[in-house]
C-alpha positions as a Python dict, from the first residue, in 0.01 Angstrom:
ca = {
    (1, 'X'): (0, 0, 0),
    (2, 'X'): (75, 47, -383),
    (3, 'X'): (381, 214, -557),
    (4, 'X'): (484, 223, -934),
    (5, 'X'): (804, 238, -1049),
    (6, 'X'): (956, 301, -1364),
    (7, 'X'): (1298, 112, -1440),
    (8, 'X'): (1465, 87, -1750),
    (9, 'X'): (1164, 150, -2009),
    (10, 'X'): (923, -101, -1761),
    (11, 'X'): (667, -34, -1505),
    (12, 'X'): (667, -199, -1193),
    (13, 'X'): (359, -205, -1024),
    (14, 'X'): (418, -351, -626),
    (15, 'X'): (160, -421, -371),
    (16, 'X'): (178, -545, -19),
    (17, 'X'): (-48, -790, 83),
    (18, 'X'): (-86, -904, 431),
    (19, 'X'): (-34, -1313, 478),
    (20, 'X'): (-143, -1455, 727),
    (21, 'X'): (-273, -1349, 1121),
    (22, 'X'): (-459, -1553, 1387),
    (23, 'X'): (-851, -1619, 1314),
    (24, 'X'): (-1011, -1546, 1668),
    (25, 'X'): (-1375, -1591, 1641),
    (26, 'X'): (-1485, -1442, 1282),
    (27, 'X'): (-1220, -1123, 1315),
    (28, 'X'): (-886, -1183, 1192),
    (29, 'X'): (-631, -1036, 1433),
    (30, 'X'): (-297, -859, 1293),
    (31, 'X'): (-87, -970, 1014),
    (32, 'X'): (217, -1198, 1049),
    (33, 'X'): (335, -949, 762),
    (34, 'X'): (327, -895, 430),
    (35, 'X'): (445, -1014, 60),
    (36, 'X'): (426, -830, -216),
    (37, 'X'): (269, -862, -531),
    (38, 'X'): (472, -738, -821),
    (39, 'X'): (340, -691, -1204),
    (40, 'X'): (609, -591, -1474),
    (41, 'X'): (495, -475, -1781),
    (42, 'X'): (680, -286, -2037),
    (43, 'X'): (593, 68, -2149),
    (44, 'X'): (570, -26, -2527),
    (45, 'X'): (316, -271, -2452),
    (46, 'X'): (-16, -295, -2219),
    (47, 'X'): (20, -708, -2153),
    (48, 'X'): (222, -803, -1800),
    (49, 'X'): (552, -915, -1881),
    (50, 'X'): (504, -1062, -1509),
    (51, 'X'): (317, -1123, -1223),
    (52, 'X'): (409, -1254, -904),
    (53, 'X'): (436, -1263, -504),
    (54, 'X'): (767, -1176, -349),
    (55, 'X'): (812, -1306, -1),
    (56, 'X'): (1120, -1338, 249),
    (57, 'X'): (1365, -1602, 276),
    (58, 'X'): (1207, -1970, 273),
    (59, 'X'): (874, -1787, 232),
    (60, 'X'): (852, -1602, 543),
    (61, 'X'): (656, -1243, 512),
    (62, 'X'): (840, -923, 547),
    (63, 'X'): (824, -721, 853),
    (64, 'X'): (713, -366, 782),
    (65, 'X'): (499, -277, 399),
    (66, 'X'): (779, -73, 338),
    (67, 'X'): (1060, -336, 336),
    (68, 'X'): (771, -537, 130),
    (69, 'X'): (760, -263, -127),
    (70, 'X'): (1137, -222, -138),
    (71, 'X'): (1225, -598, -168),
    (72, 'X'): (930, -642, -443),
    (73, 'X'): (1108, -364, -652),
    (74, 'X'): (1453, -532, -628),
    (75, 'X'): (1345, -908, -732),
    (76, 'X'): (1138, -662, -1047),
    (77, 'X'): (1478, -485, -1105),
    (78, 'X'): (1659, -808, -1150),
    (79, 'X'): (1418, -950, -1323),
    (80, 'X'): (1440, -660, -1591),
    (81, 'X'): (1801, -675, -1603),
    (82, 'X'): (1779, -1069, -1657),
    (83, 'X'): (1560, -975, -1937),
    (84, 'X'): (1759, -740, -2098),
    (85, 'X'): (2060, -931, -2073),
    (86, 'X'): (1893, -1194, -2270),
    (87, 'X'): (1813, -971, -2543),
    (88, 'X'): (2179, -839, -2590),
    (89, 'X'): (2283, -1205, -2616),
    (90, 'X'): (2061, -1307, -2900),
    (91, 'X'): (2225, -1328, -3217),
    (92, 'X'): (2133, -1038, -3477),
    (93, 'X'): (1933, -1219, -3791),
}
């Protein structure tokens, strides 16, 4: 599953991936869940400000792709306020 967002003059791109399942044989069985894969990039520029994979606490996957989604979005939100932030802090020259 894939969703864009747009946040703050960014676009977030997230992606679920599924991690992990049992091998039985040569067919892997269900998922144990999902991360996401989340890719900021800014809208005045076509490079990725970022790219990474967003999973639950101590590494764990999430549950459902839509909790995946939803948690990739917030780590990309506070990521672009982080980002921001810095920028208001920098002197003036």
């Amino acid at each position: 599953m894939h969703r864009t967002y747009d946040y703050r003059h960014f676009t977030i791109d997230v992606e679920t991936e599924s991690s992990g399942g049992n091998c039985r044989g040569t067919v892997l069985s269900v998922a144990n869940g999902y991360v996401a894969v989340v890719r900021i990039s800014s809208t005045t520029s076509t490079s990725p400000v970022e790219r990474l994979r967003v999973a639950g606490v101590d590494g764990s996957p999430f549950f459902t792709e839509a909790e995946t989604l939803m948690r990739g979005y917030g780590v990309a939100q506070r990521i672009v306020d982080d980002m921001i932030g810095v920028d208001k802090l920098r002197p003036m020259r």
